[in-house]
C-alpha positions in Angstrom: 113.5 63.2 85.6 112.4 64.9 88.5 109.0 65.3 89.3 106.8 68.4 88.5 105.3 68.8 91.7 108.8 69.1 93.3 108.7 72.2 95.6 110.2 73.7 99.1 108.5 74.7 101.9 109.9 76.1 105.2 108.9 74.0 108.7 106.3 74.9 110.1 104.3 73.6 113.6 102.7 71.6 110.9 104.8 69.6 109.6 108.0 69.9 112.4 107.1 66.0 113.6 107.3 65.0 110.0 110.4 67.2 109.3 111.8 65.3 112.3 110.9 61.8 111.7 112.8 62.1 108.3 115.5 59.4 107.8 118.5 58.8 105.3 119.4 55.4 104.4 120.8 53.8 107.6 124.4 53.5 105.5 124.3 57.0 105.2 123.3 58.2 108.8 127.5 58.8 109.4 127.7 61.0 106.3 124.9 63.5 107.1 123.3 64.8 110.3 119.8 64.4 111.3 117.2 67.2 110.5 116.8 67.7 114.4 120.1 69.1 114.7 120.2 71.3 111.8 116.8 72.7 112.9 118.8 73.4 116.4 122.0 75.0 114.2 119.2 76.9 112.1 118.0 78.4 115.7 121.4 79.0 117.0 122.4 80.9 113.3 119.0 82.7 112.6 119.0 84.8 109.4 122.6 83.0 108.4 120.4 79.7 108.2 117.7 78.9 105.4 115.7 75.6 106.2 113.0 73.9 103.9 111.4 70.7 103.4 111.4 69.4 100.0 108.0 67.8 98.9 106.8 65.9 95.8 102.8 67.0 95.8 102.0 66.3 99.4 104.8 63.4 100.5 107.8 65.2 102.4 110.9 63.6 100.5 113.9 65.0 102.2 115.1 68.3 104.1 117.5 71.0 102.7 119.3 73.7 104.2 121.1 76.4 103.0 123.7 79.3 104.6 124.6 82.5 103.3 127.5 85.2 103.4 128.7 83.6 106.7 132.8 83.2 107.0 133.5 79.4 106.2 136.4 79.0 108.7 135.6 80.9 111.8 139.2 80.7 112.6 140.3 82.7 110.0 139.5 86.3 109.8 140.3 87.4 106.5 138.6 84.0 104.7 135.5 85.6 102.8 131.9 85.0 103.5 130.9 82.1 101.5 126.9 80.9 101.0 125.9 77.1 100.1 124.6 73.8 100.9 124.9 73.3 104.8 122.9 70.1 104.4 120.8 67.4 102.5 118.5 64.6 103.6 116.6 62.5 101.2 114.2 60.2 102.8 115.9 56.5 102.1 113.1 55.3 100.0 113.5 58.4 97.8 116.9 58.4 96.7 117.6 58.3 92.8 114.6 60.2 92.2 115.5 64.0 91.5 114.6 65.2 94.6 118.6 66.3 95.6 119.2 67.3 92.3 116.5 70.0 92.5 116.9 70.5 96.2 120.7 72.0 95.4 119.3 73.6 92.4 116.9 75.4 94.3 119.8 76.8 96.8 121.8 77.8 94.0 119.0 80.6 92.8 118.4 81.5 96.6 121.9 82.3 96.6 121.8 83.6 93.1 119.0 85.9 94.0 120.9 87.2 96.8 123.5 88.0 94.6 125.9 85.6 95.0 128.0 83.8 92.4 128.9 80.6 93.8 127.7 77.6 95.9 130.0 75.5 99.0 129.0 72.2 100.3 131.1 70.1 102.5 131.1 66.9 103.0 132.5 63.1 103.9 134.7 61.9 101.4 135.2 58.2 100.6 133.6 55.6 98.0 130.2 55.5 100.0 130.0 59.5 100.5 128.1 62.4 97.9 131.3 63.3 96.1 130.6 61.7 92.9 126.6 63.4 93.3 128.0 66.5 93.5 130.5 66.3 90.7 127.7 65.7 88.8 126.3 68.6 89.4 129.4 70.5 88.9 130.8 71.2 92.6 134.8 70.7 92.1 136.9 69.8 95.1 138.7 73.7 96.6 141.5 71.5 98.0 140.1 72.6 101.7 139.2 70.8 104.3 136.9 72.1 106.9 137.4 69.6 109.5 137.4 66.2 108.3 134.8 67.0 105.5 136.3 67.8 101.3 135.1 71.6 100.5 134.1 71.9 97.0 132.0 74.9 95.6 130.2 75.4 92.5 130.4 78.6 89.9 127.0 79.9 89.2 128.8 81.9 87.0 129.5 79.0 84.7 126.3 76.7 85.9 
């Protein structure tokens, strides 16, 4: 069960060292980039781009960020804008805890608020990736790939 005091907070000069002294499990440093370079790709994309720190009371417990209505495969001009979960981080000694459950929960109303009606997420497939986390929590495989990373998206619709 997650904790109640769960919430997400955007970075601010307060808390950018701590956003970027955040750390995966070292296992998991090949499946997800570091917050620094999302923060750069959240510059780069302004309004596209939606990052927050998640916190449990006062203890920063991982980063999420979020995209919306941007085309998916910049390559293809007719593929339709698609919003979702660009990427997680849960601090290593944090994991199991609720914190990326409620993280992706939380992106799903954003994007539910803006009126969309489903969530993407890419990401590394393999035994030691976050496939079977987000099959969990009802993201199904699209049968894309967008590089070397499995698309799947979820149906707010039937969420």
């Amino acid at each position: 069960m997650p904790s109640p005091a769960l919430r997400l907070e955007p970075v601010t000069p307060a808390t950018i060292d701590a956003a970027l002294a955040l750390k995966v499990r070292p296992d998991q440093e090949r499946l997800v980039s570091p917050v620094v370079k999302s923060l750069a790709e959240a510059y780069v994309h302004g309004d596209s781009a939606w990052p927050r720190l998640i916190f449990d009371g006062d203890r920063l417990v991982g980063f999420v960020m979020a995209f919306f209505d941007i085309t998916f495969y910049p390559d293809r001009p007719d593929d339709r804008p698609r919003s979702g979960l660009w990427r997680l981080n849960i601090a290593a000694g944090e994991q199991g805890g609720g914190c990326g459950r409620f993280a992706v929960e939380q992106v799903a109303a954003e994007i539910r608020r803006r009126g969309g009606h489903r969530v993407t997420v890419t990401y590394v497939p393999g035994d030691d990736g976050p496939a079977g986390f987000y099959a969990r929590l009802g993201f199904r495989p699209t049968g894309e790939l967008s590089g070397d990373q499995v698309v799947a998206e979820l149906d707010l619709a039937a969420a």
